[in-house]
N, C-alpha and C positions, 0 to 999 in steps of 0.2 A: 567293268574295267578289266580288263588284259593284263595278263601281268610284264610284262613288257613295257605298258604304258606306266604302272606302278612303278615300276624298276627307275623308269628315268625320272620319274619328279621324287622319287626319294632319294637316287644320285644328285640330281641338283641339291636338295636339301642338306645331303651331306658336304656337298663342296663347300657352301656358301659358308655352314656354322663347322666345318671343319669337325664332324665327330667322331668320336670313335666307334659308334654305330647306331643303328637308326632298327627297330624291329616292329613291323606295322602288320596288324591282321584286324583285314575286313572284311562286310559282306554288304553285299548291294544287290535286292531283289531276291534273298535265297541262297547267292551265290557268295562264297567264301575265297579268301584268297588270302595267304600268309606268307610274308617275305621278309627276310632281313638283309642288310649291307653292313660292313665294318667289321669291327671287331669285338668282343665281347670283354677279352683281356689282350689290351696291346701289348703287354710284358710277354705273355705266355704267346701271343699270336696263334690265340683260339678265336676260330670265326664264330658271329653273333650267327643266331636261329630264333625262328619264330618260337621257341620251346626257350630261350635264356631267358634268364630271372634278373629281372631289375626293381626296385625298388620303385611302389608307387606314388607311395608319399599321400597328398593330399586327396589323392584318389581315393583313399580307403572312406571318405566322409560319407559318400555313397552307402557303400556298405553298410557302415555304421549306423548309418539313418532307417536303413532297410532293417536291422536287425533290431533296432528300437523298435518298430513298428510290429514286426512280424511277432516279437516277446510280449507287446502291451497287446496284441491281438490274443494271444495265445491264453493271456491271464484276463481278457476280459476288462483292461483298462483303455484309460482315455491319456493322449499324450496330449488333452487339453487342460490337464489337472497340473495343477504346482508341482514342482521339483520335490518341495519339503513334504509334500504325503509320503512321496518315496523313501526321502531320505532326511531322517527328520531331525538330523544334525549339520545338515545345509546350512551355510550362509555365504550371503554375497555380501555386497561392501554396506549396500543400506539396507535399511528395513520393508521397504516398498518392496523392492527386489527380491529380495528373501522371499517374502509372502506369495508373491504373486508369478514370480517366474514360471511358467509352466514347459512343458516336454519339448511342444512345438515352436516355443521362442528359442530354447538352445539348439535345435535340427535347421533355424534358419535364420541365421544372425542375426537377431533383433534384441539382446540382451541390453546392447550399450555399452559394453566394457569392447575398447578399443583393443590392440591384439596385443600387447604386455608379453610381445615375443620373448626377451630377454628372461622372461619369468619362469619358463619354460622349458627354450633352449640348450642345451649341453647341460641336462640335470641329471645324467643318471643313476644319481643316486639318491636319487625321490621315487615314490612311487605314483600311481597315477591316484593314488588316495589322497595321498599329501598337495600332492598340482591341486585334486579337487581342493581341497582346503583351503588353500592359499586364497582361492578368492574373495573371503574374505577382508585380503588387506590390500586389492586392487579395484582402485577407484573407475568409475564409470567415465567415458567423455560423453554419453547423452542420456536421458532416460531409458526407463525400458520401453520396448517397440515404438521411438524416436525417429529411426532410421539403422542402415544396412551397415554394421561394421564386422568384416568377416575378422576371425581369428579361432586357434586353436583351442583353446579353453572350455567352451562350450562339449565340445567334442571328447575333449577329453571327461568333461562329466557327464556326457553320454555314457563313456567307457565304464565309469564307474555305477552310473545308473543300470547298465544289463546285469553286472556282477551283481549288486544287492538287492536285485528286482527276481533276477532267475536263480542268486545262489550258486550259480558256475562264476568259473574265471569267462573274459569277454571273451577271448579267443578261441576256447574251445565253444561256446554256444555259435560263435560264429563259423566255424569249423562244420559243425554237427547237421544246424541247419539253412546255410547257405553252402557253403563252397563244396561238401559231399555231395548235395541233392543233384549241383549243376555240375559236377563230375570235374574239378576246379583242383585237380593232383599235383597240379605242378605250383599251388597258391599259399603263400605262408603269412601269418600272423607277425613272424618277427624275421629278417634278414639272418642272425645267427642263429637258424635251426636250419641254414642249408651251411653247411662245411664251406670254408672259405677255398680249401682244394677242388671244387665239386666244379667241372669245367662248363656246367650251365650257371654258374653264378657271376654274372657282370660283374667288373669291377671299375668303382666311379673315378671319373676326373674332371678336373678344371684347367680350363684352357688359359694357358697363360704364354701371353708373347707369341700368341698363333702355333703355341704345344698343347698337348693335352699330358697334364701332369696328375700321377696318380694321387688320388684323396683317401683318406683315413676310411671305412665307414664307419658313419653316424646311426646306429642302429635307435635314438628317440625310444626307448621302449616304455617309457615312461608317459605318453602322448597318446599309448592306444590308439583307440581307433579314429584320433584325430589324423593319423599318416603314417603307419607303422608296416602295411600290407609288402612283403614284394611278391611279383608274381609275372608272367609271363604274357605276351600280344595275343597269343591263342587264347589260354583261359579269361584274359579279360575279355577279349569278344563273345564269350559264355556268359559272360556278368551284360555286356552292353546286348546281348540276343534275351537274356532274361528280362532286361529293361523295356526292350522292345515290345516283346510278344506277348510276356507274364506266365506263368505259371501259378495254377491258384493250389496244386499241391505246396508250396511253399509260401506266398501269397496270395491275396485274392485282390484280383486285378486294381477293381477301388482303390487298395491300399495303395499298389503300385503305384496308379496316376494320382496320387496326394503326395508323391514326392517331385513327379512333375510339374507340378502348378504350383504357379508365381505364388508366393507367401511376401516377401518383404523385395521393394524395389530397388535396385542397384543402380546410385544417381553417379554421376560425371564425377570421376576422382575417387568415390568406394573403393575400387581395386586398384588404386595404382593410377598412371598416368600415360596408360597405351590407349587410345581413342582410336578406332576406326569408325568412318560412316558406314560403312557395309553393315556391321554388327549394333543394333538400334533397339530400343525396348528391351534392356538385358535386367534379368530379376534370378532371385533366389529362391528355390523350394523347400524340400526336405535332402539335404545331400547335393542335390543338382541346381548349375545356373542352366538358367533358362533364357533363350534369347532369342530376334526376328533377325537372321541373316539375309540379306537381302529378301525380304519377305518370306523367309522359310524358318519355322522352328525350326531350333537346334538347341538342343540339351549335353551338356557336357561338363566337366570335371575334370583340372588340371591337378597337379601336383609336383612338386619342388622339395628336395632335400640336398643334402652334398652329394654330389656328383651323379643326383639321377632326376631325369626332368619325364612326366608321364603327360600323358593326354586322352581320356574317356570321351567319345562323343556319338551322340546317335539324331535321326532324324527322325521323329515319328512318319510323318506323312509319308517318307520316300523312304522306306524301311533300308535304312543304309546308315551302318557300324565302325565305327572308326578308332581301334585301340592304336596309340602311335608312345612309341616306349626310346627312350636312349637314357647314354651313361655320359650325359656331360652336365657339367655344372651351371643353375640356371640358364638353360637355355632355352630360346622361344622356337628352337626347331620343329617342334612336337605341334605345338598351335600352327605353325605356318605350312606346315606338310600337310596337318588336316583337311586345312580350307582349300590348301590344292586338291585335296584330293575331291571334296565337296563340289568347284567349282567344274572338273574333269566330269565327273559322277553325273553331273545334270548339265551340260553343255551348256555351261555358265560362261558367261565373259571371264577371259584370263585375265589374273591377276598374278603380280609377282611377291606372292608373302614373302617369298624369302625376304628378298630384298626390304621389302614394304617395313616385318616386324623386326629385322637389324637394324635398320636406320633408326627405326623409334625406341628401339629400347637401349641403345648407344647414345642418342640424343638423350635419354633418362639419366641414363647412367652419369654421364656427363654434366647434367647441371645439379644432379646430387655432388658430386667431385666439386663443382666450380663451387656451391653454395659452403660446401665445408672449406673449401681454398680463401675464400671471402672471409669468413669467419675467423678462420687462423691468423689471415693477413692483419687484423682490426686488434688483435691480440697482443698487450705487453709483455712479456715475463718477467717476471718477477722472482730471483734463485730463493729459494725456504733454505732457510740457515741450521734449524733446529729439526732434524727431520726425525728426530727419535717421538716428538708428542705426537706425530701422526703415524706414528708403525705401530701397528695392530692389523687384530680381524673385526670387520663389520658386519653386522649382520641385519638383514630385512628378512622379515617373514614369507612373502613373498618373489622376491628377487635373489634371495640368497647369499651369499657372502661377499666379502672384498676383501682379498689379502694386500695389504699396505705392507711393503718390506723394501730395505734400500739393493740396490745394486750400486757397489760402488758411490760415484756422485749420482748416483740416480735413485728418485721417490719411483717407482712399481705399484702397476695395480693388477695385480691376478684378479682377473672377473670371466665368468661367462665360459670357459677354455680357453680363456688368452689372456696375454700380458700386456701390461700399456704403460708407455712412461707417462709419468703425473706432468702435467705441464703448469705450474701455478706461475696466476695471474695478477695475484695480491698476496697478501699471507693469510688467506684466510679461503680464496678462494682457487679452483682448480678445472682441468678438463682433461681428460683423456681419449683418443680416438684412433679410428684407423683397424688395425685384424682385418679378420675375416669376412665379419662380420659388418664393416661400415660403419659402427658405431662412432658419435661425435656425443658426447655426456660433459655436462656443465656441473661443477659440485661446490658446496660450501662445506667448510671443515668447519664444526661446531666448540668452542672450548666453554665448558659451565663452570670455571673456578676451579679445576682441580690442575692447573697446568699441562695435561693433556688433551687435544681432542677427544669428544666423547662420543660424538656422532659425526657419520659423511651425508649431507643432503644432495644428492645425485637428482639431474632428469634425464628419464631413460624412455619417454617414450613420446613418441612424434606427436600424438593428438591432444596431449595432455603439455603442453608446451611452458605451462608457470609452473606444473605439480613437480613440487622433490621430495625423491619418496629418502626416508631417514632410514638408514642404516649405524644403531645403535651396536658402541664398540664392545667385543668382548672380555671383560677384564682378565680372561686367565689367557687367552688367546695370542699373546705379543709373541711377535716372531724376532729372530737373530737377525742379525744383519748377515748378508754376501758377499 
């Protein structure tokens, strides 16, 4: 491909999702090509380069699986062996699980614990030791190796798993022997180890009302190597050229293609509710989905955080590389620029992804909106008179706290990094929704005879649709009113 020809399908791509920039390096047949469009920081009006640092997010799963591998190689184990020989104060929610989980059901979503995001999300002041922990108190929605439910969790006790397997922190074994070997200089473990002044450092946004509005960042550091990586279109075309080719100084090839083959299958609805016919036979590996694009493998790895959306993708047969990077908040730019570029690449019938993955992820968006609008509508209120027996802290072992405090006439719920007015339904019952976040949560306030609430029974998570997880109140914990 020409870059020329590049140029204009990643101009389109920028019109359509409006970004603030787009930074893609690939290679097709040998040959290499890196370009970016936009901007890196629209405040500063510094142009984006193929060398800016964006945040990969999900992308680092990759990684993470390759550095499992490459450590259980190195020591002579099996990532067919349980969790609990590793780590022998493991537990999951049951006993089955506990026992029997092994390296390669957490590398390729088949555990059964559904993705208990909120459990996770804006903690950081957990470590990735404590995350590991917590699953304990988070219940499954299918058995183990049942079926495909991706999430974080896994990943992160991956994270945990390199550190008490190798005795390094994860970062630095992954430092040492991945990202050095593949000469990967410009590639970091955590976002705040590049200076926020440092003018190859993206800076994320969310498009709102057709602006692109500056975002906090979210550095997760806590999540490891479930999505922590940022790094640059060049160096990860190092990581997508290593995938390709292999290198048995680092790996030996074997290993590599054990991360490319289907492990657990990815049925209609696993990820979400973007369906194309083109994309058919889509399954998970070690790290990588793996998928039949119009009859061509294609192996890849997306990634989502606040205001940076990533995209990993390679072709084995047609040895052609596809790293596509930007700083906008979830967006499907990154997917839909790929497949152009894919469909360019092998004089494919045009198609217009842009277009094609806005409509359907606008359509998504939208009857997520309409389903909570329906639900509010159905809704009484009911004003709580006595809002001092419900002010306190609550706390679940795995989900973490709830601050209950009044504003004014208003019941407040600090959860998650955000606030939400308490909406009650009856006097006993409640719902809070809406942030950043999307969240819609149904709660029952618990009273055992002592004249206060003693527990919140909240449901917080989509697949789990009757489970309420309790958050039991802290008695020294009572907050002041506002």
């Amino acid at each position: 491909m020409r870059e020329e020809q590049l140029r204009k399908l990643m101009g389109e791509t920028m019109t359509e999702y409006r970004l603030p920039s787009l930074s893609i390096s690939m290679m097709a047949k040998g040959e290499e090509l890196h370009l970016a469009l936009g901007k890196a920081n629209l405040e500063a009006d510094i142009p984006a380069t193929p060398d800016s640092i964006y945040c990969i997010a999900s992308s680092t799963k990759s990684i993470t699986a390759t550095a499992v591998n490459l450590l259980f190689s190195e020591k002579d184990l099996s990532i067919d062996e349980p969790i609990n020989r590793f780590l022998t104060w493991f537990r999951m929610y049951d006993d089955y699980t506990t026992k029997n989980l092994t390296v390669r059901d957490v590398l390729c979503h088949r555990c059964g614990l559904p993705r208990h995001e909120l459990s996770w999300y804006n903690t950081p002041e957990k470590s990735t030791r404590q995350l590991t922990e917590s699953l304990a108190f988070l219940p499954p929605a299918f058995p183990l190796r049942y079926r495909m439910c991706y999430q974080n969790h896994m990943y992160i006790l991956a994270t945990t798993l390199i550190e008490e397997v190798s005795g390094n922190v994860w970062g630095d074994y992954v430092k040492n022997k991945i990202f050095q070997p593949l000469d990967m200089r410009s590639t970091f473990i955590y976002g705040d180890e590049i200076e926020d002044g440092n003018r190859m450092k993206c800076r994320p946004y969310n498009l709102v009302n057709g602006q692109n509005v500056l975002l906090p960042y979210r550095y997760t550091k806590s999540v490891g190597g479930g999505g922590t990586v940022y790094s640059t279109s060049r160096d990860m075309l190092k990581w997508l050229h290593f995938n390709l080719k292999g290198d048995d100084a680092i790996l030996k090839r074997e290993l590599i293609e054990e991360h490319h083959t289907p492990h657990t299958i990815v049925r209609k609805g696993d990820m979400g509710s973007i369906h194309f016919p083109e994309m058919d036979f889509t399954s998970y590996g070690l790290g990588w989905f793996i998928e039949s694009y119009r009859g061509i493998k294609v192996i890849h790895h997306g990634g989502t955080i606040d205001g940076f959306k990533s995209m990993q993708m390679f072709l084995p047969d047609h040895d052609i590389c596809i790293s596509a990077l930007s700083n906008q908040n979830n967006t499907q730019a990154v997917c839909s620029v790929a497949y152009k570029i894919i469909d360019a690449s092998l004089g494919m019938e045009t198609t217009d992804w842009d277009k094609k993955y806005q409509e359907t992820y606008i359509n998504m968006v939208d009857a997520c909106r309409n389903k909570v609008g329906e639900a509010l509508s159905k809704i009484n209120v009911v004003q709580w008179n006595d809002f001092n027996k419900y002010i306190g802290i609550y706390s679940h072992p795995a989900y973490g706290e709830l601050y209950v405090h009044r504003v004014k006439d208003t019941l407040m719920i600090d959860a998650f990094g955000e606030t939400f007015p308490v909406i009650s339904t009856s006097d006993m019952d409640f719902i809070f929704e809406g942030g950043n976040l999307g969240i819609f949560a149904e709660g029952k306030a618990i009273m055992e005879g002592t004249g206060q609430v003693n527990a919140l029974n909240v449901k917080l998570e989509d697949m789990l649709p009757e489970t309420y997880f309790r958050f039991e109140r802290n008695p020294t914990g009572d907050l002041q009113h506002e």
